[in-house]
VMD Tcl script that draws the C-alpha trace (Angstrom):
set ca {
  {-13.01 -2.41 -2.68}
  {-10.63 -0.33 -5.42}
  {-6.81 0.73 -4.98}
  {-4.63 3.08 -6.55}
  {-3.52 1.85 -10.17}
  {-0.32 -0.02 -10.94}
  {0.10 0.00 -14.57}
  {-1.04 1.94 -17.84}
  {-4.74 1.13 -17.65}
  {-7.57 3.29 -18.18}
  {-7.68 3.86 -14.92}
  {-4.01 5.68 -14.80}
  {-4.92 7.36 -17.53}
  {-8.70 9.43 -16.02}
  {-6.78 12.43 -14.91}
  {-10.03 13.47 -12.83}
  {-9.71 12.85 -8.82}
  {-12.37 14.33 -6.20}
  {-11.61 14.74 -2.97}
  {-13.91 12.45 -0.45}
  {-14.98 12.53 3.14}
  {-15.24 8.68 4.00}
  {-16.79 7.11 7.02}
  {-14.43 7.52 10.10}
  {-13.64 11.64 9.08}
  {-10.40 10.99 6.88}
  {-10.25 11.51 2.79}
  {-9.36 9.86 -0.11}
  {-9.63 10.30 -4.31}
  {-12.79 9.68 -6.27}
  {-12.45 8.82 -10.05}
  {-15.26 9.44 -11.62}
  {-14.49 8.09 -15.04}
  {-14.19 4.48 -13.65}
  {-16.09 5.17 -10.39}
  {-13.34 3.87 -8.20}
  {-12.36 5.35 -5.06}
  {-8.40 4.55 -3.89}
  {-9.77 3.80 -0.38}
  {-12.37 2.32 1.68}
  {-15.44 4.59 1.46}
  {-16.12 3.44 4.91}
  {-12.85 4.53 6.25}
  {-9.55 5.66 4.30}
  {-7.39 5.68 8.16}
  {-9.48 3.16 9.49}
  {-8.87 0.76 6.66}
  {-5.07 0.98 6.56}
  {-4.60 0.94 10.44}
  {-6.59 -2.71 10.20}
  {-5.17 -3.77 7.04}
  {-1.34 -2.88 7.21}
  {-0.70 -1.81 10.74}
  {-2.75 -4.30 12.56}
  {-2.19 -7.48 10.59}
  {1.20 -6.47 8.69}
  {3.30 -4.13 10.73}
  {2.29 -5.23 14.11}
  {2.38 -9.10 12.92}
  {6.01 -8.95 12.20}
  {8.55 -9.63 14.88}
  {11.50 -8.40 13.08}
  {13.92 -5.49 14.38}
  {14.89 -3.51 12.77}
  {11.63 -4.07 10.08}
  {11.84 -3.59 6.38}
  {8.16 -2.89 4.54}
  {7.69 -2.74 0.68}
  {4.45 -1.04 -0.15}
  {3.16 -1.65 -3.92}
  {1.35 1.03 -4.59}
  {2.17 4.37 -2.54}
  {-0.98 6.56 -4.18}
  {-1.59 9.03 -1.80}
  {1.22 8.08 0.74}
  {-1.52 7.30 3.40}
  {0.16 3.80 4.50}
  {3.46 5.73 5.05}
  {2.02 8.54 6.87}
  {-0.03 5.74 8.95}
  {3.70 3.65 9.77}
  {5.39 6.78 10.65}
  {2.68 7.19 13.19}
  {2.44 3.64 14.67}
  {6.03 2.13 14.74}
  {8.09 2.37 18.21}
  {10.81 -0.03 15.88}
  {13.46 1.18 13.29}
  {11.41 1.09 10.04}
  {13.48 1.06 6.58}
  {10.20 1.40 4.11}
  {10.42 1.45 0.45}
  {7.68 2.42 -1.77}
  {6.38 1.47 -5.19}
  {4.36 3.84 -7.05}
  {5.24 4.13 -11.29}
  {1.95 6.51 -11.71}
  {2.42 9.71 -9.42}
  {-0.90 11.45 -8.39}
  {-0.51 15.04 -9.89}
  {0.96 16.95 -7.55}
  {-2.03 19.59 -7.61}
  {-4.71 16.62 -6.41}
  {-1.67 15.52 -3.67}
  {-1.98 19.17 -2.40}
  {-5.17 18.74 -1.51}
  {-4.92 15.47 0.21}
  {-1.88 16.70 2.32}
  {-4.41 20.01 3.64}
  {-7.17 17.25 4.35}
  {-4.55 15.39 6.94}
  {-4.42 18.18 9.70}
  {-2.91 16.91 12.09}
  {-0.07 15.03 10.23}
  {-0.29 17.48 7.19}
  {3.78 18.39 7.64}
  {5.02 14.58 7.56}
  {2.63 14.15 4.63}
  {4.26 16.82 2.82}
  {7.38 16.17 3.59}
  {6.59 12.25 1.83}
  {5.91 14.36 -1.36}
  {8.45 16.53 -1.74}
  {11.14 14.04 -1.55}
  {12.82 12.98 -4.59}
  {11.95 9.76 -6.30}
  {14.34 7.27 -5.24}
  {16.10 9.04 -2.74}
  {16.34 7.81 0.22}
  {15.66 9.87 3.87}
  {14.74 9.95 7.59}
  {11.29 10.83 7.89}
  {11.68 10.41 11.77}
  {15.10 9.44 13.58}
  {14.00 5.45 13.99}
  {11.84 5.63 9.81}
  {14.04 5.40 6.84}
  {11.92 6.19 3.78}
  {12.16 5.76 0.22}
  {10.06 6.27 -2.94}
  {10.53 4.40 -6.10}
  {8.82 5.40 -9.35}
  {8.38 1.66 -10.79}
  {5.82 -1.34 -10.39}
  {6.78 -4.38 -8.45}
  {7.74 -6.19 -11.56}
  {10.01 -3.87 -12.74}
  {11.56 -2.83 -9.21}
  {14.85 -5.05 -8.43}
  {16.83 -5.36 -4.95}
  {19.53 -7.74 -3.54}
  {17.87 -6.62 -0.01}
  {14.86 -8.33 0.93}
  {11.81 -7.33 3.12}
  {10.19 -8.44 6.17}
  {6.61 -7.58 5.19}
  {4.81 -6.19 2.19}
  {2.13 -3.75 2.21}
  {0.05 -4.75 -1.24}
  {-2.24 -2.02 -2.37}
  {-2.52 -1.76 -5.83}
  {-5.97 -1.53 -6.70}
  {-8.26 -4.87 -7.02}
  {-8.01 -7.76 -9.37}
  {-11.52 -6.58 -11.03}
  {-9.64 -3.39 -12.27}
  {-5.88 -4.65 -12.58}
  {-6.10 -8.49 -12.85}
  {-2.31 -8.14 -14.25}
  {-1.27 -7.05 -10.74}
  {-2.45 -10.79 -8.40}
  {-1.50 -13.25 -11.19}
  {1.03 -15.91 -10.19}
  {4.09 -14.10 -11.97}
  {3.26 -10.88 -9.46}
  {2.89 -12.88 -6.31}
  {6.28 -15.23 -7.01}
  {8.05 -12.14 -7.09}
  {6.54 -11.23 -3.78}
  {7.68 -14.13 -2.36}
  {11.32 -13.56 -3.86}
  {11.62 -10.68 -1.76}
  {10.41 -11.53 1.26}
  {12.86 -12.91 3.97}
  {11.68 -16.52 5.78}
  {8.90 -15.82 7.89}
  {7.85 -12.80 6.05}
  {4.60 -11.10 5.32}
  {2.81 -10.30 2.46}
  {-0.68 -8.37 3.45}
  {-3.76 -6.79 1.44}
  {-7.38 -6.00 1.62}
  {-8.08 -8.62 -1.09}
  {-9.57 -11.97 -0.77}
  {-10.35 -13.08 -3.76}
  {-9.91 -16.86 -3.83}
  {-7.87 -16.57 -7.24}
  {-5.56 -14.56 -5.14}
  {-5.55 -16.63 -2.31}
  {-4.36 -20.22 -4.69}
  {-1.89 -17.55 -6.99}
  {-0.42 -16.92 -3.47}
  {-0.22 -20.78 -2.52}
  {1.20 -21.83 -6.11}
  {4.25 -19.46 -4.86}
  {4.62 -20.83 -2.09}
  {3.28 -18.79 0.59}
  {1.07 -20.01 3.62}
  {-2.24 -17.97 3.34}
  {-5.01 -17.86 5.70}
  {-7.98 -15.72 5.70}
  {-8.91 -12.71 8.39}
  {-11.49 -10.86 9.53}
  {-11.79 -7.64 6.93}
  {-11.82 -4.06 7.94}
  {-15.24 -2.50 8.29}
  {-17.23 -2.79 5.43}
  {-15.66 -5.79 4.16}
  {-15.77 -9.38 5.26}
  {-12.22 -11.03 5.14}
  {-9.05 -9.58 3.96}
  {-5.75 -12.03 3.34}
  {-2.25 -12.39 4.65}
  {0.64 -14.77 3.45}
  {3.47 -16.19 5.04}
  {6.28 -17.08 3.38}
}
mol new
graphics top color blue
foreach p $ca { graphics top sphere $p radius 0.5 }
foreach p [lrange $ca 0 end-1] q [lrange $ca 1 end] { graphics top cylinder $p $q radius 0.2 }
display resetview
């Protein structure tokens, strides 16, 4: 499993993206270069529903809820939370590495039916904030977790930067303490990954992890508690 890039790798650097029909009808980027895709091959919607909807979004009892994303990409979590929430939603985004706005283009035409929310996400101005819908409060911030700083914390955390094989920088202990830092009590942290290196970086800071069914095409995924 591979996610949109976080820092100045090799990876940010391959300016070559292909557009991708995965499993359940919806699209995503391939990278040729370093033969990563930024979603699940076996379904980009699918994958986020499950991941951050299901066991994120929907696992959170706050109201009004605040959601950090690392790693916005192609903005398909946002466009996804937009969609699903019936609660006031205050959502910041993370994303220091912009998909050329060209590539984004031809995401936003692959979405259909929410193509006009989608573009709305993209032309907004970085770190600006916006209603995106009368009860969703949006954001976008052009800076890695590390670097981004807030006095407000969050009530869950959408991480999807890509994998530890490609960006082992991104789930070491330093990365996941600040995770925990901004989460309120009772928050939670969600992602894809469940790499047991992961799972004890997340325990050393002090979150409560436990192990869950994966989305299709993958076995277990992991969410934290703080």
């Amino acid at each position: 499993m591979v996610r949109k890039p976080m820092n100045n790798s090799t990876v940010n650097k391959n300016r070559t993206r292909e557009l991708v029909l995965t499993e359940d009808g919806s699209f995503t980027f391939f990278i040729p270069e370093a033969e990563e895709t930024y979603h699940s091959i076996h379904g980009a919607d699918q994958e986020g529903k499950f991941v951050f909807i299901e066991q994120g979004l929907r696992a959170s009892n706050a109201s009004p809820v605040r959601i950090l994303e690392v790693g916005m990409g192609t903005g398909l979590n946002v466009v996804l939370t937009t969609k699903e929430s019936s609660r006031l939603v205050d959502y910041v985004t993370l994303e220091p590495f912009p998909i050329e706005e060209a590539k984004i283009n031809e995401w936003i035409l692959s979405r259909v039916s929410d193509a006009e929310m989608a573009q709305r996400i993209h032309d907004m101005e970085w770190d600006a904030t916006a209603q995106l819908t009368p009860q969703f409060q949006f954001r976008k911030v052009k800076l890695g977790v590390m670097e981004f700083q807030t006095t407000a914390l969050f009530d869950v955390i959408y991480f999807d930067a890509f994998g530890p094989k490609v960006e082992p920088e991104l789930w070491t202990l330093e990365v996941m303490q600040k995770c925990f830092d901004l989460l309120q009590p009772g928050g939670i942290w969600v992602s894809y990954c469940a790499k047991g290196e992961v799972r004890r970086n997340l325990q050393a800071a002090g979150f409560k992890v436990e192990r869950l069914p994966g989305p299709p095409g993958k076995r277990e995924m992991l969410r934290a508690i703080k």
